[in-house]
N, C-alpha and C positions, 0 to 999 in steps of 0.2 A: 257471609262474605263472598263466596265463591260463584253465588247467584246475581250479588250483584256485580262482578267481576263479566260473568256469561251476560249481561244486563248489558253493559258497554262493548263487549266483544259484539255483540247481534246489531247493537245500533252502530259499531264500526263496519262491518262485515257489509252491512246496508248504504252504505256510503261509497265503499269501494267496491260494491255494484256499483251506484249510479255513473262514478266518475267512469269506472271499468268500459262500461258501455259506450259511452263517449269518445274516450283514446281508442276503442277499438273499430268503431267509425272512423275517427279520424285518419287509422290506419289504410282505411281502404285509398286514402287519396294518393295517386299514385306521382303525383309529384314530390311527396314526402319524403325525404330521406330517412332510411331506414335506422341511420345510426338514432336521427330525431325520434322516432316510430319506436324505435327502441327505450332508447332515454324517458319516454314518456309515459311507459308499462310502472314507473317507479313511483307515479304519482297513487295508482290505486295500491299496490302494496305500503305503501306510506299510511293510506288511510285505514288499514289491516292493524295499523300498528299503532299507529299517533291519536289517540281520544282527543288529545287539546289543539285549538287553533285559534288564529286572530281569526272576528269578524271582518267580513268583507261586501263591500257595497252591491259591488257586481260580481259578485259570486254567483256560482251555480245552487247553491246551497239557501242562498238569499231568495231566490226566483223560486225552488218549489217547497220555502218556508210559508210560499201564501197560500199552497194545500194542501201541506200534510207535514212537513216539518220543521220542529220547534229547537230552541236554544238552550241550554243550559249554564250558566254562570259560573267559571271555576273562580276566577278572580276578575274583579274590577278595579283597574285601577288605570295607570296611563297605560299602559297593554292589557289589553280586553285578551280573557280568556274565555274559550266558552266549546262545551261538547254538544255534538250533534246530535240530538232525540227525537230520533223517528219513529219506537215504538210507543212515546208518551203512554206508559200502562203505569205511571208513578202520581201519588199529589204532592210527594216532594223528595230531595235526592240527599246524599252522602249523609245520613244512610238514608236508602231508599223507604219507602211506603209507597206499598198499592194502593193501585183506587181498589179493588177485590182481593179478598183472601186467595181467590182461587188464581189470580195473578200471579202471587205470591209463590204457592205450592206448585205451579207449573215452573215459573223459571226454576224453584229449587230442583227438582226433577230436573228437568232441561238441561242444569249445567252440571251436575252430577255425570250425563250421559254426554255432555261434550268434555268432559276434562279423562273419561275412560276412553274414549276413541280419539281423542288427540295425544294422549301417553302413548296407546299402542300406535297410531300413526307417527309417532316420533322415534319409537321405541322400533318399528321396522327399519325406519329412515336409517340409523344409525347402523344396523345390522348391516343393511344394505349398501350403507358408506362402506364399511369394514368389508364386506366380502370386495367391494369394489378396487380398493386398496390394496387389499391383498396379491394383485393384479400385478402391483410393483414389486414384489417381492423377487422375481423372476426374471425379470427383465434385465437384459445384457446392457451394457452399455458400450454404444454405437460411438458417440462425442459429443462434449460439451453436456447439456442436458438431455437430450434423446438419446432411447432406448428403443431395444427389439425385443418382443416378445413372442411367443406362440399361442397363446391363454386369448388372444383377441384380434378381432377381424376387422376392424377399420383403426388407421389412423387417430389418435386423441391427445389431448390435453388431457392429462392425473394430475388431480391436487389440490392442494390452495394454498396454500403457506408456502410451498416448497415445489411448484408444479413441473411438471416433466412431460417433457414429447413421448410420446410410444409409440414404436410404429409394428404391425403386425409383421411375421417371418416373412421372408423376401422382399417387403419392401425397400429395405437397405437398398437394395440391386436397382431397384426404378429414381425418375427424374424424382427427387423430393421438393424440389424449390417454392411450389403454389401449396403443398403440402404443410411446410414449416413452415411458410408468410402466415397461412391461416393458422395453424395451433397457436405462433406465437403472436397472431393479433389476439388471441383467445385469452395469453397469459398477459401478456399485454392489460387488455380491457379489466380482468380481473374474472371474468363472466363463471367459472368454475364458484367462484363464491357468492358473486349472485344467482344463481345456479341455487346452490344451497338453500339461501333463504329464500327463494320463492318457494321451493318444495315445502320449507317449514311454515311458509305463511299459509297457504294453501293447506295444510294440515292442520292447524290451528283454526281452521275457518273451512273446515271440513264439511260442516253442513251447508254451504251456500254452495250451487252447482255453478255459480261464476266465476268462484277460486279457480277452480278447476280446468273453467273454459280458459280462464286468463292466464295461468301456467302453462296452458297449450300454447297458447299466441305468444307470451311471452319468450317460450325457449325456440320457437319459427322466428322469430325477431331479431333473438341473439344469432342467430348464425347468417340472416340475412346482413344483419350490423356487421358480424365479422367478414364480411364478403365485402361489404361497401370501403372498410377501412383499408382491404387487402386491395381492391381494386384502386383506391386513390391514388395510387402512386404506381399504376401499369395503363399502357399501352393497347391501342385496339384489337392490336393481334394478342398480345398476352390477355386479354382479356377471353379468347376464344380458347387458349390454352387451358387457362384456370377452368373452364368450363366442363370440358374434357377431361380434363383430371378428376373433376367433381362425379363423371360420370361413370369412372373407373372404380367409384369407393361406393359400395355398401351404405343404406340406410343404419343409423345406430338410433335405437330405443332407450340408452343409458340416461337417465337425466341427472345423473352428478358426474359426468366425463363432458368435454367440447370436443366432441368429434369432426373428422373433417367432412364423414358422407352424413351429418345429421341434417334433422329436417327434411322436408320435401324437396327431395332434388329439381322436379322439374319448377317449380314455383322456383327456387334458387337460378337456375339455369337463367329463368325469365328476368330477373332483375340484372344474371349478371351480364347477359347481351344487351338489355338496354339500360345499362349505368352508364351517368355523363357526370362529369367531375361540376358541384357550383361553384360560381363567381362569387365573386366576394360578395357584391350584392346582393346574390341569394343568403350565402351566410348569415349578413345582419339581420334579412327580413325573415327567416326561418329561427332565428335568435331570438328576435323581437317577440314571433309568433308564439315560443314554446313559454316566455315569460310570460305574458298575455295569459296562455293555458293553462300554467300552473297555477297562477293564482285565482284563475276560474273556480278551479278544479280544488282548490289546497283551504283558498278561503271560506269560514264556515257562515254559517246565516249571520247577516249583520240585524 
């Protein structure tokens, strides 16, 4: 059970490669908005996660089904179901059979060894939540939802459920304005919990080195998104403020906090001197654009 379990995880894992690579080209187009660029990191975690999908004509999945990947059948009927099998090492599925014995004894091994370093990377994960948390225990309270602590050095977003501003000792004293726009577009967006689950998908899928790359980009996105939502509603000079302010704060390493100096500040800096608000007819046709991609991207071989 558990190998054919690892069986579907490797051929998901391999999907959210392909599309992974995709959105992260896509990414480089600097006409993009970032909140887009963002939103879009959710298609390859989807594929981390989701085995079933409708066939799709012109899908991506369709196109390199003519060299190397094939379809599997979960139901037929007026919604076509079907999983993606890229490894094809089966002559037929639920339950699986190999074409080789030695098929066989490999994935059992194989997922033996991905389900003891996905417990223990889950089993860090949550350690690591807890000591992070513990963070709040301490924390004074400033007004309304922000807090001051001394336990930490930038600025952040704590939480998910319940999330709180923290701001480290002295800050109280400074301008906080571009400060608290950003944590609470952070709480806002929800991104502390998506936060979360990319750490777990990415751990869960621990042997692909594109999790991992994708987690990077992913959490450089979020704070670039959270820069563009902050910026929507400022001014060319506040726009150079926020900048500045950004340069007063410390890089943060945390990856379950939204910090306000996270990510590459000067990459950040760059988008937030040249952000320009779109027209509405960019709106639609960047609307249009991302429907188009997802189902590029979501639809499986037709």
């Amino acid at each position: 059970m558990l190998s054919e379990v690892f069986y579907w995880v490797f051929n998901m894992s391999i999907s959210a490669s392909v599309v992974g690579i995709i959105v992260l080209l896509l990414g480089k187009i600097k006409k993009l908005p970032r909140r887009l660029a963002h939103m879009l990191w959710s298609i390859p975690f989807l594929r981390m996660w989701v085995p079933v999908g409708i066939p799709g004509k012109y899908s991506l999945m369709t196109l390199i089904s003519k060299f190397t990947t094939k379809r599997v059948v979960v139901y037929d009927g007026a919604l076509n179901l079907t999983v993606t099998n890229h490894v094809m090492a089966a002559d037929s599925y639920f339950p699986i059979t190999y074409k080789i014995s030695l098929l066989d004894k490999l994935f059992n091994i194989a997922s033996i060894l991905w389900i003891i370093v996905a417990v223990a990377f889950l089993t860090v994960i949550i350690i690591l939540y807890a000591i992070t948390k513990s963070e709040l225990k301490d924390a004074g309270l400033l007004r309304d939802n922000i807090y001051v602590s001394d336990r930490i050095t930038v600025p952040a977003a704590y939480g998910i459920f319940r999330p709180k501003i923290i701001l480290p000792k002295g800050y109280e004293l400074r301008d906080l304005r571009y400060i608290l726009e950003h944590e609470s577009a952070h709480i806002h967006r929800k991104d502390n919990f998506w936060r979360i689950i990319a750490v777990i998908s990415a751990s869960v899928h621990w042997f692909n080195p594109f999790a991992w790359l994708f987690l990077k980009k992913f959490m450089e996105e979020t704070e670039l998104a959270c820069d563009e939502q902050v910026l929507a509603d400022s001014g060319e000079d506040e726009k150079k403020a926020y900048a500045m302010a950004l340069v007063e704060c410390a890089e943060s390493r945390n990856a379950f906090v939204s910090a306000f100096g996270g990510a590459k500040i000067r990459v950040r800096i760059d988008h937030i001197l040249s952000y320009s608000k779109l027209s509405i007819i960019s709106i639609i046709g960047f609307t249009v654009f991302a429907i188009a991609i997802g189902y590029v991207l979501l639809a499986n071989a037709s």
